[in-house]
DOBAFI-369866 format. One line per 2 residues: number of its first residue (from 1); for each residue x, z, y of N, C-alpha, C. Coordinates in steps of 0.1 Angstrom, whole numbers, plus 5000, padded with zeros to 4 digits. Atoms other than C-alpha are relative to their C-alpha. Example, Ala and Ser with C-alpha at 12.3 -4.5 7.8 and 13.67 -1.06 7.14 Angstrom:
<atoms>
1> 5009/5000/4988/5123/5078/4955/5009/5000/5012 | 4991/5000/4989/5137/5071/4989/4992/5008/5011
</atoms>
This chain:
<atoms>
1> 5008/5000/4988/5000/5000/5000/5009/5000/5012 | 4995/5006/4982/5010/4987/5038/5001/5015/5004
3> 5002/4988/4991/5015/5020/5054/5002/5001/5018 | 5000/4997/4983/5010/5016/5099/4997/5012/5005
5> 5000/4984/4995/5016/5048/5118/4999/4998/5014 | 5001/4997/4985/5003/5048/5154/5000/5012/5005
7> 5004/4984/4994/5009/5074/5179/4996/4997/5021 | 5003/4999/4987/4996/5082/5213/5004/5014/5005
9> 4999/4982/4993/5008/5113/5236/5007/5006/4988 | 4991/4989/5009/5030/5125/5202/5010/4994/4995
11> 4990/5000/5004/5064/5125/5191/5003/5001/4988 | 5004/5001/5009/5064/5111/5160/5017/5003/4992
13> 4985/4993/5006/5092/5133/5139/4999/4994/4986 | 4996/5005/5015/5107/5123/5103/4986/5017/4996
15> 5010/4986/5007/5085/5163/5096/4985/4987/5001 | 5013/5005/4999/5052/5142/5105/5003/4987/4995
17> 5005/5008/5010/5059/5109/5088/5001/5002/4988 | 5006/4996/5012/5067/5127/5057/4992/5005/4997
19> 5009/4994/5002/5039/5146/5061/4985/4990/4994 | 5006/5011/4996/5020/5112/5068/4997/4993/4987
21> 4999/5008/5013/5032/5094/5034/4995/5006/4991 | 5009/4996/5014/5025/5122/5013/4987/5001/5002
23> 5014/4999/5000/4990/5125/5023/4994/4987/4999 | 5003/5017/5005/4989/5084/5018/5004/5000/4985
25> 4999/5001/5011/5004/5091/4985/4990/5005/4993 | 5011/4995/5004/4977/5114/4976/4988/4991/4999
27> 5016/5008/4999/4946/5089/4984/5008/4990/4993 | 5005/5006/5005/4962/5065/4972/5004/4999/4980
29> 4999/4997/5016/4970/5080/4935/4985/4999/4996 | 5020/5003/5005/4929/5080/4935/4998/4991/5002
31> 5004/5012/5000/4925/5047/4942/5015/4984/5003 | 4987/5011/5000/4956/5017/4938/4994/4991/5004
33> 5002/5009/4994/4935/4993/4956/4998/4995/5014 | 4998/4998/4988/4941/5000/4991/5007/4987/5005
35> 4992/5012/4994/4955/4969/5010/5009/5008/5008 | 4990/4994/4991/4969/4988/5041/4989/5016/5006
37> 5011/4985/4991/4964/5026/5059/5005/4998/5010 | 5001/5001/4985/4962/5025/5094/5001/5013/5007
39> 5002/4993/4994/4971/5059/5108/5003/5004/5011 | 4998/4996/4985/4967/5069/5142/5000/5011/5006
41> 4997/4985/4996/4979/5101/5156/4999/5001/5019 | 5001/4999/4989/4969/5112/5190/5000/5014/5007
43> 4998/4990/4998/4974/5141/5218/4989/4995/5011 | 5012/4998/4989/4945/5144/5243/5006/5012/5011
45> 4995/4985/4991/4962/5167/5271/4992/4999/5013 | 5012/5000/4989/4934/5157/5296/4988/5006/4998
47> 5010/4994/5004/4906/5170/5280/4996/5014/4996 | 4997/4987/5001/4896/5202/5264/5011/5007/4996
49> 4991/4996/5004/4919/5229/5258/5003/5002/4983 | 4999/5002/5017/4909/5232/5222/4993/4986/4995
51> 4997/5013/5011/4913/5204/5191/5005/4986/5012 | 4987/5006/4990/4943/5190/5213/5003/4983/4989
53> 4993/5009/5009/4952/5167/5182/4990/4991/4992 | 5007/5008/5011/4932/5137/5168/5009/4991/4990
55> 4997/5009/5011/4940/5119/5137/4991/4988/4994 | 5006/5008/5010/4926/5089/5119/5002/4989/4994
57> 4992/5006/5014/4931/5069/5089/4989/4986/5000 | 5009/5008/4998/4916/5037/5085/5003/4993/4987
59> 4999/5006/5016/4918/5023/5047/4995/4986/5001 | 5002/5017/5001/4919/4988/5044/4995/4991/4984
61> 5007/5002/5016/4901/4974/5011/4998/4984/5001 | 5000/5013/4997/4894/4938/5002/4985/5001/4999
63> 5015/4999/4999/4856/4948/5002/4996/5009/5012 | 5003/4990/4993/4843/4978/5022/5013/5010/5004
65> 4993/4988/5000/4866/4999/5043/4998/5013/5003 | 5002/4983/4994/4871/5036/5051/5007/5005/5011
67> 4997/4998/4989/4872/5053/5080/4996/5017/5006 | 5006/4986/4997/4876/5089/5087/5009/5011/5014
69> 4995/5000/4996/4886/5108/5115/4997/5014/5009 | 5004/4990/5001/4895/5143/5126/5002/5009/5015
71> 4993/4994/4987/4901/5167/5160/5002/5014/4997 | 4997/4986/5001/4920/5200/5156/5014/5001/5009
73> 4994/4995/4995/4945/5222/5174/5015/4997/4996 | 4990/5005/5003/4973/5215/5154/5000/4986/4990
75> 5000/5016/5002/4984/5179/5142/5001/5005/4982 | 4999/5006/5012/4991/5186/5108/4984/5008/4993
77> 5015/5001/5008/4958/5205/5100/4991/4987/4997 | 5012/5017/5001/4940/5170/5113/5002/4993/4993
79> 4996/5010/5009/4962/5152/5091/4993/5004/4987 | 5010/4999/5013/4947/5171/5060/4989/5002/4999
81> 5021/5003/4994/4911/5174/5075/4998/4985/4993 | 5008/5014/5004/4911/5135/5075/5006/4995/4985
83> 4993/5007/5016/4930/5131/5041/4986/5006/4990 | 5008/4998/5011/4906/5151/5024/4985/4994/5002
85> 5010/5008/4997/4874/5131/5042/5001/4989/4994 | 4997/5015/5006/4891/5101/5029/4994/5003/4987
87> 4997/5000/5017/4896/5117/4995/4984/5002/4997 | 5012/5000/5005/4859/5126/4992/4990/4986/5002
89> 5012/5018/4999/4844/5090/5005/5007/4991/4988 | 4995/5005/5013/4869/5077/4976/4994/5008/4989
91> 5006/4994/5013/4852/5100/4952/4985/4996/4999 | 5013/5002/5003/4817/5094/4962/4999/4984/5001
93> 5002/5016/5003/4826/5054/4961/5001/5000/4979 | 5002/4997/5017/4836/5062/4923/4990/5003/4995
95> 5014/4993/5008/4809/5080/4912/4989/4988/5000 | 5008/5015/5003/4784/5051/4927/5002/4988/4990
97> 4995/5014/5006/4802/5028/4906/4997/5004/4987 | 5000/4994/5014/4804/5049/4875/4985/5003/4992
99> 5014/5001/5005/4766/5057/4876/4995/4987/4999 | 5006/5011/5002/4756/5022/4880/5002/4995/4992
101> 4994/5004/5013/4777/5014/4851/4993/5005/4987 | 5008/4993/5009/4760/5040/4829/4986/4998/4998
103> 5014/5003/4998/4726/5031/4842/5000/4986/4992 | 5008/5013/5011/4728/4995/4831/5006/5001/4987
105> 5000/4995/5014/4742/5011/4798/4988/5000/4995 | 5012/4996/5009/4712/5028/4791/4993/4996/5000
107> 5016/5011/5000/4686/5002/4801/5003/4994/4989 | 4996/5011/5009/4705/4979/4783/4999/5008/4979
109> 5003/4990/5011/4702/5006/4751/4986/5005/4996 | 5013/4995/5001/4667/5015/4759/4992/4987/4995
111> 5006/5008/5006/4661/4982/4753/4999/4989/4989 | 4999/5003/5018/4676/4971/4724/4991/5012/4988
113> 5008/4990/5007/4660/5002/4708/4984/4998/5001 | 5011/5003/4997/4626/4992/4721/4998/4985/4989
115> 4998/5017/5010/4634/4953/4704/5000/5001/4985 | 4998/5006/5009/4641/4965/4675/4991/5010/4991
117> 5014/4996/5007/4611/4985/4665/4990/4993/5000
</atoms>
């Protein structure tokens, strides 16, 4: 997977891109069909005093992408806020997939069984 790291207002340290990869390595051990991640790190020092630090990740797919994205006080909480937002829209794309597989199982079961009485 492509990995792009944007930043705005932050100083992007070797601590925060390794923090960056492994939290791309994580998402993408649950799914190897990512094209590119898109993450954008930002500092808002104009606005409120608190959730100073936004993050967000943008998953690049060759069908439907994801997009999750987070505002906290310190940068590396946001980073695992939006990792684990990712990680649950990647779990509840599985599951859809997995039920609809099962479903036309059992029709397809319900109805051989029905055919052959």
């Amino acid at each position: 997977m492509n990995l792009v790291l944007e930043s705005h207002n932050v100083e992007v340290t070797d601590a925060i891109k390794e923090h960056v990869q492994f939290c791309i390595n994580k998402i993408e051990h649950m799914n190897q069909r990512a094209v590119e991640a898109r993450v954008h790190l930002e500092r808002d020092h104009v606005g409120l005093p608190t959730n100073k630090f936004k993050c967000a990740i943008h998953l690049y797919f060759k069908g439907a992408d994801l997009f999750a994205e987070d505002y906290e006080n310190d940068l590396y909480a946001s980073i695992d806020l939006v990792t684990k937002k990712i990680q649950s829209q990647l779990r509840k794309r599985h599951n859809k997939i997995i039920t609809r597989h099962q479903s036309g199982a059992s029709k397809a079961k319900e109805e051989f069984q029905v055919a052959t009485v």
